[in-house]
C-alpha positions in Angstrom: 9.2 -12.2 12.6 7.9 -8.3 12.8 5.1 -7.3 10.7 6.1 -6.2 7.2 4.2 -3.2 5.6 3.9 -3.2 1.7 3.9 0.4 0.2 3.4 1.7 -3.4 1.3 3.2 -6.3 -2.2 1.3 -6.9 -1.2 -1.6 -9.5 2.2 -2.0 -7.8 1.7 -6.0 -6.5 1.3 -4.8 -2.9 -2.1 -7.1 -2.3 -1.2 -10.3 -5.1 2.7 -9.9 -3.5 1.0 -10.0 0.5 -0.9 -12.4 -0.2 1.9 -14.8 -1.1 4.0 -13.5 1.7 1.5 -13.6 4.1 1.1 -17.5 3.0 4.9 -18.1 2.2 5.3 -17.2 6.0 2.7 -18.4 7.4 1.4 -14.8 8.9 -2.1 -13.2 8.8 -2.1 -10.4 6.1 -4.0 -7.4 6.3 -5.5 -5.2 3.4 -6.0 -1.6 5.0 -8.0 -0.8 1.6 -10.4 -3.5 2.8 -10.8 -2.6 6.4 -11.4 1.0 5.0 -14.4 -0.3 2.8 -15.2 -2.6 5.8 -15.7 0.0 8.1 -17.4 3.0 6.5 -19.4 -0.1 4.7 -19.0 1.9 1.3 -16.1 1.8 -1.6 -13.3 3.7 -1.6 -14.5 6.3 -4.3 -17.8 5.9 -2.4 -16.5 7.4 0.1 -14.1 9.9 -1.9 -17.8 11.1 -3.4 -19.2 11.1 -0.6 -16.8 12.4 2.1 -14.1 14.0 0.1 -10.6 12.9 -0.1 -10.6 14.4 3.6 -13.0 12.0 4.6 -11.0 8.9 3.2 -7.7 10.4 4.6 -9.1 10.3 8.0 -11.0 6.8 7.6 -7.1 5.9 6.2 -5.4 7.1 9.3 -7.8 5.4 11.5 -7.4 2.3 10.5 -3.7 2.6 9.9 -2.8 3.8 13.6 -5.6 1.0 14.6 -3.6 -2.4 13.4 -1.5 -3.8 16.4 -0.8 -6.8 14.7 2.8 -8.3 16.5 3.5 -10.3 13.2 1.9 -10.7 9.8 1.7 -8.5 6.4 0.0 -5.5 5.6 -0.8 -4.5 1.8 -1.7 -1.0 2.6 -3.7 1.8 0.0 -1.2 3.9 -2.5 -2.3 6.7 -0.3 -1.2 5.7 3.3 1.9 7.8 3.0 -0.1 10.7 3.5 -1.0 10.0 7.3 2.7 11.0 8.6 1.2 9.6 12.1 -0.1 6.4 10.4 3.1 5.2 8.3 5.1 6.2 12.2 2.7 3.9 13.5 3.4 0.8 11.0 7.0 1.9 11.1 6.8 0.6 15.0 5.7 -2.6 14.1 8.3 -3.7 11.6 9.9 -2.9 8.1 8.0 -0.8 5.4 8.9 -2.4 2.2 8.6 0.2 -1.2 7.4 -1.6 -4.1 8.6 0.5 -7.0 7.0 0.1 -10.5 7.8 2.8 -13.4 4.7 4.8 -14.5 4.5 3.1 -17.6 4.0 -0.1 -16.3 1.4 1.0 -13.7 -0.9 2.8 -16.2 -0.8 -0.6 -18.0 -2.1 -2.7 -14.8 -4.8 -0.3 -13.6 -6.4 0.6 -16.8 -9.2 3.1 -16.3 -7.5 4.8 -12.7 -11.1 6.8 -12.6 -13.3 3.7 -10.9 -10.8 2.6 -8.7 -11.0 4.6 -6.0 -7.7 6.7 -6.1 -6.9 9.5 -3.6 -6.1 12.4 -5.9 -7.1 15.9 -6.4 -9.9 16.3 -9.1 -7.2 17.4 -11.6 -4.5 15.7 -11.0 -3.5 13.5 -13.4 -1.9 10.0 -12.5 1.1 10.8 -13.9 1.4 13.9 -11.1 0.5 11.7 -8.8 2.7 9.5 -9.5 5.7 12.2 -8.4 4.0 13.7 -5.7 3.7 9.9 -3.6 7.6 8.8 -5.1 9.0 11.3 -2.7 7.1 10.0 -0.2 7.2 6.3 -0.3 10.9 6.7 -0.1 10.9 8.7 3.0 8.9 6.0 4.7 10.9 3.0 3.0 13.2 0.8 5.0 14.1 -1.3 1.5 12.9 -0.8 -1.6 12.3 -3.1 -4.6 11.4 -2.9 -8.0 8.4 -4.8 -9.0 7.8 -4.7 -12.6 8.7 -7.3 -14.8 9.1 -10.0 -12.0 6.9 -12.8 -10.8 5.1 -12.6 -7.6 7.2 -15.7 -6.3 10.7 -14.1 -7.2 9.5 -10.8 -5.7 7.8 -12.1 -2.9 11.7 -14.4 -2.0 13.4 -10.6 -2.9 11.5 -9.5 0.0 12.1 -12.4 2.5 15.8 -12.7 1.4 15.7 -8.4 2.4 14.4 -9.1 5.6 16.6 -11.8 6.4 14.6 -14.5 6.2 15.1 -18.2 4.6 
């Protein structure tokens, strides 16, 4: 088993859908979001006030071209597909998995987007966001699946049945 990468809009599943794979398969799963925050010891929009969206972009990259993990699962931050040289990185250690959720459904799960730390221009809206990082995800994508309206356990056997698992 390879390392599988989990990619997607904030509110997509990637962490509650890792999680389970990560236990489903018995691998260590990583959070990039967390060893972001573990690292500069601040929040994500901590470090966005603080730093800039520069600032997290590079504490992003860093931690994406730093995981050398042979086998496990990754949940990384909506914004990873900005680091072109990050998501190569990832892409050497196994399959980048898409998880696709339509804008309406998204805006329901995250509620107020403003707290949570979101790597966007000051006015950007979500929804511009939103079409800016769909290009993106799907250039980086070796499968992609939809992930609204399913359980975690049937979207989390989708993904091992992809990858060719049991």
């Amino acid at each position: 088993m390879h390392t599988v990468t989990l990619i997607g809009m904030p509110g997509a599943g990637k962490s509650t859908v890792g999680h389970w794979l990560a236990a489903e398969l018995d691998l260590p799963f990583i959070d990039t979001d967390a060893l972001i925050v573990a690292g500069a010891g601040q929040s994500l929009q901590s470090i966005i006030t603080t730093e800039g969206l520069d600032g997290l972009s590079r504490w992003e990259e860093r931690v994406l071209t730093g995981i050398h993990q042979p086998a496990g699962v990754i949940s990384t931050g909506g914004s990873a597909v900005y680091s072109e040289k990050g998501m190569e990185h990832l892409r050497t250690l196994g399959p980048v998995v898409y998880l696709h959720c339509d804008l309406a459904t998204l805006l329901q799960r995250i509620g107020d987007h403003g707290e949570r730390g979101i790597l966007k221009r000051e006015n950007q809206s979500f929804e511009d966001l939103f079409a800016e990082r769909e290009v993106l995800y799907q250039r980086y994508a070796d499968f992609t699946v939809s992930s609204h309206h399913k359980t975690v356990d049937a979207l989390g056997k989708e993904i091992i049945a992809l990858l060719g698992g049991p």
